[in-house]
C-alpha positions as CSV (number, residue, x, y, z in Angstrom):
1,X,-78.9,-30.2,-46.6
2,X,-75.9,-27.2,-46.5
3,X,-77.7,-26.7,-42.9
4,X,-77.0,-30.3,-42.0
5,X,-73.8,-30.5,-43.4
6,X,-72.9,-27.2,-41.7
7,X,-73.8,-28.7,-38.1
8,X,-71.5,-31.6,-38.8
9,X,-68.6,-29.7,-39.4
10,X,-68.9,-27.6,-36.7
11,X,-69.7,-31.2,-34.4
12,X,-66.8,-32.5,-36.3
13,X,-64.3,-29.2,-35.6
14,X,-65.5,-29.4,-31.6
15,X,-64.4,-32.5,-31.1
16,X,-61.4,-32.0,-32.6
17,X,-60.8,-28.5,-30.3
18,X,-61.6,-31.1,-27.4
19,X,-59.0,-33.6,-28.2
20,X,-56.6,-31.4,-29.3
21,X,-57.3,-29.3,-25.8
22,X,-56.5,-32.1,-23.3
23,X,-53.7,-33.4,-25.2
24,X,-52.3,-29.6,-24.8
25,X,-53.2,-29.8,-21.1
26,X,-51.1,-33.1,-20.6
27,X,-48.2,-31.6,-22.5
28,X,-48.6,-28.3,-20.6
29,X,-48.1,-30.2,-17.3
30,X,-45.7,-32.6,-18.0
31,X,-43.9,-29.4,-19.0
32,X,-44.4,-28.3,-15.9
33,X,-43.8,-31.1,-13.6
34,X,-40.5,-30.3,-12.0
35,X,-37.1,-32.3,-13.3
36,X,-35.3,-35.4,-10.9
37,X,-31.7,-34.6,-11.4
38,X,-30.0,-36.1,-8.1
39,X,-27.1,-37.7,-10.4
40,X,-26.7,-39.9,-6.8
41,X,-30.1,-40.9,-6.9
42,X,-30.1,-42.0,-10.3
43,X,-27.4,-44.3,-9.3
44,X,-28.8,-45.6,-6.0
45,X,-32.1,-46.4,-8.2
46,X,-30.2,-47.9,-10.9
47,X,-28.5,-50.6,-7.9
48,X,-31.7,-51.9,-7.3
49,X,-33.5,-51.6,-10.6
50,X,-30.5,-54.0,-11.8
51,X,-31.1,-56.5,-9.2
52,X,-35.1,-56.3,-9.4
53,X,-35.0,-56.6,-13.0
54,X,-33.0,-59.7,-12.9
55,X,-35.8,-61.0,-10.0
56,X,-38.6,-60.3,-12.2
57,X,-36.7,-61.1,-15.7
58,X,-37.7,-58.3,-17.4
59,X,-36.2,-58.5,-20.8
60,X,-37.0,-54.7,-20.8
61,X,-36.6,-52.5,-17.9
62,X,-40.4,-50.2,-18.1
63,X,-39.9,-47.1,-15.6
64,X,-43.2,-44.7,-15.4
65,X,-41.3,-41.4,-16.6
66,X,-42.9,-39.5,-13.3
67,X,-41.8,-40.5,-9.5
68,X,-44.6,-42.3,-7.6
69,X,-47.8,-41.0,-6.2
70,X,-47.0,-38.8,-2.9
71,X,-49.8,-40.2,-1.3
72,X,-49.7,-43.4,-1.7
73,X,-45.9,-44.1,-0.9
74,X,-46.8,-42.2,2.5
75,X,-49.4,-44.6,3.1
76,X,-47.0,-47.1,2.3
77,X,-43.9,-45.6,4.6
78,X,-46.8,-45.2,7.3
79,X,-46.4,-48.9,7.7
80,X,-43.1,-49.5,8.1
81,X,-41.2,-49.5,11.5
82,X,-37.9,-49.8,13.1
83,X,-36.0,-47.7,10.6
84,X,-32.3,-48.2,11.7
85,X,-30.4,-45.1,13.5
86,X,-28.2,-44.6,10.6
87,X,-30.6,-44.4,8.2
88,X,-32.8,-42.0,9.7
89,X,-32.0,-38.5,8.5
90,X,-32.1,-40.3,4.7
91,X,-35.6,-41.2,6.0
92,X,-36.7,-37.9,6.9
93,X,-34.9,-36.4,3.6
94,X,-36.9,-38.8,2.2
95,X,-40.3,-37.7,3.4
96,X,-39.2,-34.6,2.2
97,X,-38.0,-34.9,-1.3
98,X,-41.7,-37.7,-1.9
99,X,-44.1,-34.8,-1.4
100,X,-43.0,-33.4,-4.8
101,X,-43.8,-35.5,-8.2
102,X,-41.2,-35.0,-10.6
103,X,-40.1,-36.1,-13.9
104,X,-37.9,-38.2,-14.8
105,X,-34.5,-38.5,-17.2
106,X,-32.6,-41.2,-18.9
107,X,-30.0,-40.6,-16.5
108,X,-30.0,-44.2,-15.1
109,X,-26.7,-46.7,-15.8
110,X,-29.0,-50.2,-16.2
111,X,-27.5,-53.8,-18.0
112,X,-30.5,-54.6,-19.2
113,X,-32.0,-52.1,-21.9
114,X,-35.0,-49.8,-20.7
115,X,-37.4,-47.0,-21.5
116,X,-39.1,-43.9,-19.7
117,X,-42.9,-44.9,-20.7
118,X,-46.3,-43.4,-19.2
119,X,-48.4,-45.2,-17.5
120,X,-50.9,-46.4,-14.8
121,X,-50.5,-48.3,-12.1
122,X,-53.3,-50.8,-13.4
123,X,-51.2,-51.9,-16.3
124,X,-51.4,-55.8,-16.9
125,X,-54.4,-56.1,-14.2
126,X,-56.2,-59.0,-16.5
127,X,-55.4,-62.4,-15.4
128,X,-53.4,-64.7,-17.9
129,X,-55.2,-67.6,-19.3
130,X,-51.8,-70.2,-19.0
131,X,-48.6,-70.0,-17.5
132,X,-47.0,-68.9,-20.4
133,X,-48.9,-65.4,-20.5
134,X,-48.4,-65.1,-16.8
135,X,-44.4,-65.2,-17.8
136,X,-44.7,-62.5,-20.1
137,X,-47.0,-60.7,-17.9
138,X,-44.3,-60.6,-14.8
139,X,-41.6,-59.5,-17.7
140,X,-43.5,-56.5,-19.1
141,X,-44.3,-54.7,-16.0
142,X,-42.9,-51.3,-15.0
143,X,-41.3,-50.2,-12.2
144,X,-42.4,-47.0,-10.1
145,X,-39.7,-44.9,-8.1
146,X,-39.4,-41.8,-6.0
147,X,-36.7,-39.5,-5.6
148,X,-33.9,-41.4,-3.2
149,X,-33.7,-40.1,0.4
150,X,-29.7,-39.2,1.7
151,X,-28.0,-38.3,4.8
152,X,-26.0,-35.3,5.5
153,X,-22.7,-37.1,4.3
154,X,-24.6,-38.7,1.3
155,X,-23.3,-42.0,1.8
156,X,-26.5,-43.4,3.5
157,X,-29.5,-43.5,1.0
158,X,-33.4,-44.4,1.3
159,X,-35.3,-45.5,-1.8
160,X,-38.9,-46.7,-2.7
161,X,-39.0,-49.0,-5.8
162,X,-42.3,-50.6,-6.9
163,X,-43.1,-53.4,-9.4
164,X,-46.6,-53.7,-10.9
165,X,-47.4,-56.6,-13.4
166,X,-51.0,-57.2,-12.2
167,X,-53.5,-57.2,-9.8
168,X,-51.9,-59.6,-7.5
169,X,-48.2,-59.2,-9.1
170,X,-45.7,-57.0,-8.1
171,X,-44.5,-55.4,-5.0
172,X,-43.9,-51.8,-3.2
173,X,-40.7,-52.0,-0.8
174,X,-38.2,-49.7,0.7
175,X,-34.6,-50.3,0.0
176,X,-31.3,-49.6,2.3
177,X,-28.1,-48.7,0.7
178,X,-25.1,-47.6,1.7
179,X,-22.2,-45.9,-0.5
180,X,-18.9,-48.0,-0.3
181,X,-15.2,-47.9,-2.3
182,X,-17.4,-50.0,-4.9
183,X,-20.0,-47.7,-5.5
184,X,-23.4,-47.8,-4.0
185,X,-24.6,-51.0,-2.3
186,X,-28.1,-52.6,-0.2
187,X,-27.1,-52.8,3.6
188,X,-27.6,-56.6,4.0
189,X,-27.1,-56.3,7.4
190,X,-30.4,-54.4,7.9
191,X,-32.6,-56.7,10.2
192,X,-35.3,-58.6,7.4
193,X,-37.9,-57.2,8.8
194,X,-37.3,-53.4,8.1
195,X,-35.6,-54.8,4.8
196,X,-39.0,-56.3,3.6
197,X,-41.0,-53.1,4.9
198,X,-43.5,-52.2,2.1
199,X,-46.0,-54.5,0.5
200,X,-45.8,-57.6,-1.2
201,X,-48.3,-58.8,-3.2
C-alpha cells in the first residue's frame, strides 16, 4: 500500500515538474522575444486600428501581444504588386523589420478600450448557430500587426494589420499612410488595387 501510494506521488510530483517546466519555457521566451518600441509605429498602427475597429465594431480592441508570423505575412506581401514609387523604401524597411517577432507594449493611443492578449490565429473558428452569435463573433476578434515599415524621412509608412474572427471572417491587408500637419493619415489616393493587396476572406 505505502509502495502504491509512493508511486503516486512521485506520478503526481512529475506531472507537476512537467507543467510547471513548459509554463517556465513560455515565460523564458516571451522574456526573450525582443521589445517593438517604434513610438511612430505605434502611432501609424493605432490610425488604422481606430478605423478597423470601428469596421468590425469591436466593443474591445484584442491585439495578439507578439507581431505576426514572419512567414506568413511574406507569403502574404509575395502577393501583392504595384507598390507605388514613394512607398517603396518603407516596403523594403518593411521586409526588413517583419523577419523579426517581437513583443509588444501598451504603447498604442486607441478610442475604443483594448488589451494585449495571447493568442492563436484560430480563435473564434466554430461557426455561429444564428446571426446574433455571428455579431459577437466579428466583435471579439483580435487583430494581428507587424512592426510598421518607414522611409528614410519617416513620413511615408507601410503596415500589415490582420483581423481574425473565424474561419471565413476576417482579413490580412497592407495599409499606406502618409505623415501630414494632422498626424499620420491612409494615402487614399493609392490606386484600389494595391490598397486592397492582402487577403480578404
Amino acid at each position: 500500500m505505502k509502495q502504491a501510494l509512493m508511486v503516486l506521488a512521485i506520478g503526481l510530483l512529475g506531472s507537476v515538474l512537467c507543467v510547471t517546466g513548459t509554463h517556465g519555457q513560455a515565460k523564458r521566451h516571451k522574456e526573450q522575444m525582443p521589445i517593438y518600441d517604434d513610438g511612430d509605429g505605434y502611432k501609424v498602427l493605432s490610425v488604422v486600428l481606430n478605423a478597423r475597429s470601428e469596421k468590425w465594431k469591436n466593443e474591445t480592441i484584442k491585439i495578439d501581444s507578439r507581431t505576426a508570423p514572419p512567414r506568413s505575412v511574406v507569403e502574404i506581401k509575395a502577393q501583392c504588386s504595384g507598390i507605388p514609387p514613394e512607398f517603396q523604401s518603407a516596403s523594403e524597411d518593411f521586409d526588413k523589420k517583419v523577419k523579426t517577432r517581437l513583443l509588444l507594449r501598451k504603447r498604442f493611443t486607441l478610442r475604443k478600450k483594448y488589451e494585449l492578449v495571447f493568442t492563436s490565429a484560430t480563435a473564434g473558428i466554430n461557426q455561429p448557430e444564428n446571426k446574433e452569435e455571428a455579431r459577437k463573433r466579428i466583435r471579439s476578434g483580435a487583430y494581428y500587426v507587424t512592426a510598421v515599415g518607414f522611409d528614410e524621412k519617416r513620413t511615408r509608412a507601410i503596415a500589415f494589420v490582420e483581423y481574425i474572427c473565424g474561419s471565413l471572417c476576417g482579413n490580412s491587408l497592407f495599409y499606406y499612410l502618409r505623415e501630414s500637419a494632422d498626424g499620420w493619415e491612409e494615402a487614399q489616393d493609392v490606386p484600389p488595387k494595391v490598397q486592397s493587396c492582402g487577403q480578404i476572406y
